[in-house]
C-alpha positions in Angstrom: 0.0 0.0 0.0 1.2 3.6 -1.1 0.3 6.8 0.5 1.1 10.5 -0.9 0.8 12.6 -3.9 0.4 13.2 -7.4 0.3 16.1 -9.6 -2.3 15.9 -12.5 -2.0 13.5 -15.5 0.1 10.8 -13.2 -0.7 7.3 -14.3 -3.2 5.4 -11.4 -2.2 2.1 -12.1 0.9 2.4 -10.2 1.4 3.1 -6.5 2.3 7.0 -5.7 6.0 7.0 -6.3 6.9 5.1 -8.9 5.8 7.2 -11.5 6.9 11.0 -12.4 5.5 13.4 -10.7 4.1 10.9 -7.8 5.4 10.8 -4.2 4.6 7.8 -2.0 5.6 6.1 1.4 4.9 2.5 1.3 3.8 0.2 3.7 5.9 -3.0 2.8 9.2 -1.5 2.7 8.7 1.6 5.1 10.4 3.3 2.3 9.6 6.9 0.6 9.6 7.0 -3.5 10.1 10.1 -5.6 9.4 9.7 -9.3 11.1 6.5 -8.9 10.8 2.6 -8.7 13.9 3.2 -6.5 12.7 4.2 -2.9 15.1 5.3 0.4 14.6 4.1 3.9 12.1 6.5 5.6 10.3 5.3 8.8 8.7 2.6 9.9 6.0 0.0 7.9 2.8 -0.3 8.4 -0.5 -2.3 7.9 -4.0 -3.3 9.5 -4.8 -0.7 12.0 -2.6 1.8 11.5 -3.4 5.6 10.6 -0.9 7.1 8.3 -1.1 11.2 7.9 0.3 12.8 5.1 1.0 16.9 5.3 2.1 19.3 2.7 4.1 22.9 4.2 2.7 25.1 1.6 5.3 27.8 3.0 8.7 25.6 2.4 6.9 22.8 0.2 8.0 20.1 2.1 6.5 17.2 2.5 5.8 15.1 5.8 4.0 11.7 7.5 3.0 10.4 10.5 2.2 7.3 12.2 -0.4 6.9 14.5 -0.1 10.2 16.0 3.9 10.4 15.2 5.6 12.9 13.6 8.0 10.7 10.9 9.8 14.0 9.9 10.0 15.5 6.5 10.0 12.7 3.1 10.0 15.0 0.5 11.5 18.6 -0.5 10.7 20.7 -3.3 7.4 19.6 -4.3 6.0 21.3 -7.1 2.6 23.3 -7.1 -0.8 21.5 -7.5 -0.6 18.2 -6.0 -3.5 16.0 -5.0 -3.7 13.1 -2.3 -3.6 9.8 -3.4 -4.0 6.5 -1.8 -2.2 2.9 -4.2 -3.9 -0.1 -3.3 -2.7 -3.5 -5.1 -3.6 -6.8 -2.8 -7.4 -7.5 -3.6 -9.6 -7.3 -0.3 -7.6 -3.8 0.5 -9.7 -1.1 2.8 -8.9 2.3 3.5 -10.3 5.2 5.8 -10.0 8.7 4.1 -10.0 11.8 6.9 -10.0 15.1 5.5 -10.8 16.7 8.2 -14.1 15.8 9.4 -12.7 14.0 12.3 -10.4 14.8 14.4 -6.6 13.8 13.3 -5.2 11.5 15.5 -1.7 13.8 14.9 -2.1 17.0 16.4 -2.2 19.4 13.5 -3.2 22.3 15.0 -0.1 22.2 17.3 2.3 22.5 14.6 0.0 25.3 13.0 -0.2 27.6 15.8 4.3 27.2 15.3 4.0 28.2 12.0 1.8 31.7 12.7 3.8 32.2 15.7 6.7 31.9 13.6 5.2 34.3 10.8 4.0 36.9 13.1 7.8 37.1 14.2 8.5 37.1 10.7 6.3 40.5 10.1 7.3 41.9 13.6 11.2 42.1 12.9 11.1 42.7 9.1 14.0 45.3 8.4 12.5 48.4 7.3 14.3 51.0 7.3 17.7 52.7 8.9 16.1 56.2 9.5 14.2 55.5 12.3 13.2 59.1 12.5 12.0 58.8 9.0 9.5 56.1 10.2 8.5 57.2 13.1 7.9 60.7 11.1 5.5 58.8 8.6 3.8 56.8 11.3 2.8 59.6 13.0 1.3 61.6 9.7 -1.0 58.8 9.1 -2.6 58.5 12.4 -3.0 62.3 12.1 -4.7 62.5 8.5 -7.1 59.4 9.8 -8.2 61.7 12.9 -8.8 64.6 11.2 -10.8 62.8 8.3 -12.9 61.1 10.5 -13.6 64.5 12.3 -11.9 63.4 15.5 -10.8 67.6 16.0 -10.1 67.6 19.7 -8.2 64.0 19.2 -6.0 65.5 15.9 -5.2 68.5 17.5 -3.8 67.0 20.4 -1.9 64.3 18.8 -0.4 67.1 16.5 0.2 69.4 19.4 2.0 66.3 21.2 4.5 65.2 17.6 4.7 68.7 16.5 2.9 68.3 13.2 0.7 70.3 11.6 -3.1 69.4 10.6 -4.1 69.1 6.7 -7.0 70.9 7.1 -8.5 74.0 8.9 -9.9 73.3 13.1 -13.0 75.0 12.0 -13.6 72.7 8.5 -12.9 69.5 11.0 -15.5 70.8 13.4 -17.8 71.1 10.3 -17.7 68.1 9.0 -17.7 66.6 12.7 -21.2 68.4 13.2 -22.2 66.9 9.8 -21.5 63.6 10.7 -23.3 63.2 14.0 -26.7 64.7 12.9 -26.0 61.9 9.9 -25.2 59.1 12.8 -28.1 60.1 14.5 -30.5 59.7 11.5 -31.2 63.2 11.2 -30.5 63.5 7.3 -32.4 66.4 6.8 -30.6 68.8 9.2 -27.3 67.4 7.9 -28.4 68.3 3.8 -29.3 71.8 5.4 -26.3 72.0 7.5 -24.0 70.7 4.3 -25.8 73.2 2.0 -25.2 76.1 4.4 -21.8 75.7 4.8 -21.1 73.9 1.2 -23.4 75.9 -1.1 -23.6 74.0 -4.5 -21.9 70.7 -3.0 -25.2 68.2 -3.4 -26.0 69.7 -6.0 -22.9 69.2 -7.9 -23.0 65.3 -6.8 -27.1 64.8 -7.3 -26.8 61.3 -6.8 -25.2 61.6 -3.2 -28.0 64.1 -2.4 -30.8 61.3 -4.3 -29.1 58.6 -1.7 -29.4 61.2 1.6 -32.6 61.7 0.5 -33.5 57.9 0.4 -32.0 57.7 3.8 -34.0 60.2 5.0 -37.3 58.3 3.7 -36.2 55.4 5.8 -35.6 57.8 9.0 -38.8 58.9 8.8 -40.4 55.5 9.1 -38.1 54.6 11.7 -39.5 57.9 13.6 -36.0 59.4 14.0 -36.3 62.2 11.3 -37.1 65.7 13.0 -40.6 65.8 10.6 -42.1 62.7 12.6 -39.8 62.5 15.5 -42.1 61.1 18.4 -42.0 62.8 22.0 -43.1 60.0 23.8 -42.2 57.0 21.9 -38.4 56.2 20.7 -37.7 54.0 17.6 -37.9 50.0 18.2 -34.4 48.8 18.7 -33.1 46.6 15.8 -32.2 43.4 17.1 -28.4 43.3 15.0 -27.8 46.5 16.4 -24.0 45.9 17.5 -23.7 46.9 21.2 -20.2 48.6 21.0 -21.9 50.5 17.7 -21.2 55.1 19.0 -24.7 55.6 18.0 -26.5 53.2 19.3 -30.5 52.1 18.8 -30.9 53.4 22.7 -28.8 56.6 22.3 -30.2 57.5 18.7 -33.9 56.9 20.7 -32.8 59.5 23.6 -31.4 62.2 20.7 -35.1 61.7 19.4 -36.8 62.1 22.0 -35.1 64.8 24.0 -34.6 67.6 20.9 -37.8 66.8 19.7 -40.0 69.5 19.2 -43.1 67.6 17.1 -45.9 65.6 18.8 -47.3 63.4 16.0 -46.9 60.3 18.0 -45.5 58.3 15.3 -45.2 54.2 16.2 -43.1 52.2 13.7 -45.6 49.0 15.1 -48.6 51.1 15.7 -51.6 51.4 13.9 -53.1 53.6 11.8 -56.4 55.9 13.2 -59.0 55.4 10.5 -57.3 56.6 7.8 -58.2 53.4 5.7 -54.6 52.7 4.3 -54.3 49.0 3.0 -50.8 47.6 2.9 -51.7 45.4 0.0 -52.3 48.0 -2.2 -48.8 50.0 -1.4 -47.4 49.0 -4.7 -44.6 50.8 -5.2 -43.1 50.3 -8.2 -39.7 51.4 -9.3 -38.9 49.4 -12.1 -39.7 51.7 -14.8 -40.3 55.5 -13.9 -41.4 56.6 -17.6 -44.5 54.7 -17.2 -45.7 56.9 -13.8 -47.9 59.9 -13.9 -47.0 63.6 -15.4 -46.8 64.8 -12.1 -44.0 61.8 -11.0 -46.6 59.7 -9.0 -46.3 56.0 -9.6 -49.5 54.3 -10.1 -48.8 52.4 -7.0 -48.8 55.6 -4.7 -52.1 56.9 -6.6 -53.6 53.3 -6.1 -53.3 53.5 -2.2 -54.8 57.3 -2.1 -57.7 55.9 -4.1 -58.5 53.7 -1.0 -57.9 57.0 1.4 -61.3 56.8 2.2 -62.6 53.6 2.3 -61.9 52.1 6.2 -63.9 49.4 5.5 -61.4 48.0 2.7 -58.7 48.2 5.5 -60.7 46.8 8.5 -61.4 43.5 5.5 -58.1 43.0 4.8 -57.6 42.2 8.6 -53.7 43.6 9.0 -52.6 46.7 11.4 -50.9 49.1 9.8 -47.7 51.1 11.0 -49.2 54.6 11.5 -50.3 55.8 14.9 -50.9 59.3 13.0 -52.3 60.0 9.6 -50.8 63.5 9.3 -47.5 61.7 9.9 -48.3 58.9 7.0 -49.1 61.4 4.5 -45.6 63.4 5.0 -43.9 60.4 4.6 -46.1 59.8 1.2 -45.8 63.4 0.3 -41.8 63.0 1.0 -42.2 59.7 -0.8 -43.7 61.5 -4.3 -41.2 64.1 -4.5 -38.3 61.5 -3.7 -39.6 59.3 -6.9 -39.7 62.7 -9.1 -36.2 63.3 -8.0 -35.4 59.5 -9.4 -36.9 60.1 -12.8 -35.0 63.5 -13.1 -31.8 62.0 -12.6 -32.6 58.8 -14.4 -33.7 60.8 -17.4 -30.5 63.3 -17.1 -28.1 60.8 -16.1 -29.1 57.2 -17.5 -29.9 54.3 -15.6 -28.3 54.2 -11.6 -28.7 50.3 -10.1 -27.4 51.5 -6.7 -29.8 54.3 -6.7 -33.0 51.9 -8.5 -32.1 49.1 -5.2 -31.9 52.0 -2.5 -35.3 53.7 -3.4 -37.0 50.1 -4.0 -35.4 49.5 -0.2 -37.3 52.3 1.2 -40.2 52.3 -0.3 -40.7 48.7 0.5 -40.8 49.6 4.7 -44.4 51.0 3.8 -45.7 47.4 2.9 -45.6 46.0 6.3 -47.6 46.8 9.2 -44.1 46.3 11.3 -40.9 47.6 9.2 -38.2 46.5 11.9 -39.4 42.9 11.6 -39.7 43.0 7.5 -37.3 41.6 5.2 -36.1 44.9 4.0 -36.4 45.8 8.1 -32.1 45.9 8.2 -31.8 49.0 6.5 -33.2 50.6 9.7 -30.3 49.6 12.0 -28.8 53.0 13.0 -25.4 50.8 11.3 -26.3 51.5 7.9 -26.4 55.3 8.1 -22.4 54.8 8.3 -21.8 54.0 4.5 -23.5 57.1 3.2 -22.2 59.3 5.9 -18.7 58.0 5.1 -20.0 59.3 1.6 -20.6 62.4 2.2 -17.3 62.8 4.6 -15.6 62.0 1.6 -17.4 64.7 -0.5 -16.5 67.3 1.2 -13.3 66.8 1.4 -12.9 66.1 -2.0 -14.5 69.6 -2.3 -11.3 70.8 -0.5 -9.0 69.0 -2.4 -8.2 67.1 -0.2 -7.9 62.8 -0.3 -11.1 61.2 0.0 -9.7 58.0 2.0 -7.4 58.5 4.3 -3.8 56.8 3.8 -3.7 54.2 6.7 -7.0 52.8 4.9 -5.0 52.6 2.1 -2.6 50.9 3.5 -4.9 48.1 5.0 -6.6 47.7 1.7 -3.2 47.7 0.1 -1.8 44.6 2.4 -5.5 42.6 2.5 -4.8 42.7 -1.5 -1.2 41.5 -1.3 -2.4 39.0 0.9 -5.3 37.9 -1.9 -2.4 38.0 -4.2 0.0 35.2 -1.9 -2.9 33.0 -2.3 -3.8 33.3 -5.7 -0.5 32.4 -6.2 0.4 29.7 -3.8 2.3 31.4 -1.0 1.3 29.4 2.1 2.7 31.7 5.0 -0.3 34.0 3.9 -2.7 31.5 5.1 -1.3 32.6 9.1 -0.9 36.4 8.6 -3.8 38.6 8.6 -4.6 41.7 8.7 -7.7 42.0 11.3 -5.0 39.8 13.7 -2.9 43.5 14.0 -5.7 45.6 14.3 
């Protein structure tokens, strides 16, 4: 009996080994083959009851077995890429166990695993990198500065500057700005951040209208959720998603105490509520957003007009026998009104700019909360995790600054995107020490 490897193409009707290509440790013999009929002494032979491993180092492409638990030391050096396991039987009657891992090997594996990434963390730890240690130290310190002050950490930046002696990149005052912006956008209050951004970066939205189309969507979505300042409850704070990371700044607790205690409306909005004889049916909210040239002149999908048809008929809703998600209807026909002008703004920029998938999805996304009587427990009910606002706040964070020519990303994240791709790279082509380094591991 054989046990080892074989690249691709290797004749099977000889035992791993003998043939080019084919590496093999016999059982007979206790001898190791490479490409050859000639074999050297190895380790010991084996038969009935005994587990043999086999393990490739992908790192030094070396090649080594075990018995019964026993390390039998390295058999093979130099192996070539792309090499499969294979097993040689020749005596009739001949029965073999195959464990790829879904037991438990009886060699301990994972031992000689945790070596390796100890050994390659080393590796990364003591690299040479440069003789001007000032130089580096210099450079490290600039990018944790430009990563403060584009995420708007100001009183952070300016006293890690003050403590290296560097200078910021930008302005106190344009930090604090865009600092302000981003809270009211972490908080889900989009419209006072697109009036806060248009006061102190007139012509900013409008020069990027489908950054403004996507604030606008998220703003939609606040306003279900009850955290937008037009519906904002006084005595009732948004329902807590239930993915809502703990750790997360803004969380669905601290968004519900910014709601409640700047609030200044008293519509009483309740995402789970329902709705005071207003005769709204969920099943006729048919929002449709696949093709905007069929809707009305005045940019109202039929959908919309088909549930404002129904405005009056309570009887239609009491028959259909679901609650729907309005405590208040002057708070339900904002969010339509909002909802109308949104899907006018869509066909604009659909018919000035062409088709926009991201922007089709995001506005399908929204409008799809008002088909369900409770929107946190819908399918679409994730994109009202306070977590989402961070991708379109990042967005606009980025947009400004662009504004002020300035970079858009800040270098260290280029620097972790730049190593996660090297790392894709050492895979894609066969470097095994990148299978124990990873980036998350030093952050």
């Amino acid at each position: 009996m054989g046990i080892g490897l074989s690249a691709q193409g290797v004749n099977m009707n000889r035992l791993p080994g003998w043939e080019k290509n084919s590496y093999g440790y016999h059982g007979d013999d206790g001898h190791s083959f490479c490409s050859s009929g000639t074999g050297k002494p190895y380790g010991p032979t084996f038969t009935t009851g005994d587990v043999i491993g086999c393990g490739i180092n992908l790192i030094d492409n070396t090649c080594f077995y075990t018995k019964n638990g026993v390390n039998l030391g390295i058999a093979f050096s130099d192996l070539p890429a792309n090499l499969y396991p294979t097993v040689g039987l020749q005596t009739p009657g001949e029965v073999v166990d195959a464990n790829f891992g879904q037991q438990p090997f009886v060699y301990d594996i994972e031992e000689v695993m945790k070596e390796v990434h100890a050994r390659t963390r080393h590796t990364i730890q003591t690299f040479p990198f440069t003789d001007k240690e000032s130089l580096w130290q210099t450079t490290l310190q600039k990018i944790v500065s430009t990563y403060l002050v584009h995420h708007g950490y100001c009183a952070t930046a300016e006293a890690f500057a003050n403590s290296t002696g560097q200078s910021l990149t930008e302005e106190l005052a344009s930090i604090k700005n865009r600092q302000r912006i981003q809270k009211l956008v972490l908080a889900g209050r989009i419209g006072e951040a697109i009036e806060t951004t248009q006061t102190l970066y007139p012509g900013l939205l409008e020069r990027n209208p489908n950054l403004l189309f996507l604030l606008k969507c998220r703003q939609f979505v606040e306003m279900v959720s009850g955290c937008e300042s037009d519906v904002r409850p006084a005595a009732h704070s948004p329902r807590p998603s239930p993915n809502v990371s703990p750790s997360h700044l803004y969380s669905a607790a601290s968004v519900g105490s910014v709601a409640s205690s700047s609030s200044s409306a008293t519509n009483g909005f309740v995402p789970n509520g329902t709705c005071i004889d207003n005769g709204f049916e969920a099943d006729n909210m048919q929002m449709e957003v696949e093709d905007f040239e069929e809707s009305s002149s005045n940019g109202v999908v039929n959908g919309t007009e088909k549930m404002d048809e129904g405005e009056h008929s309570p009887s239609r809703a009491e028959s259909s026998g679901r609650q729907n998600f309005c405590q208040n209807r002057n708070v339900l026909e904002k969010i339509l009104a909002f909802g109308r002008d949104l899907q006018t703004m869509s066909v604009q920029l659909r018919r000035e700019h062409g088709k926009n998938e991201t922007n089709k999805k995001t506005l399908q996304e929204a409008f799809s909360l008002l088909a369900y009587t409770d929107p946190w427990s819908s399918p679409v009910g994730y994109i009202l995790d306070p977590v989402q606002r961070e991708s379109i706040c990042s967005s606009l964070n980025s947009a400004i600054l662009d504004s002020h020519h300035l970079p858009t990303k800040p270098p260290l994240d280029l620097i972790l995107g730049q190593a996660q791709e090297c790392l894709k790279l050492m895979s894609k082509i066969g470097l095994g020490a990148c299978a124990f380094a990873s980036v998350e591991e030093y952050m």
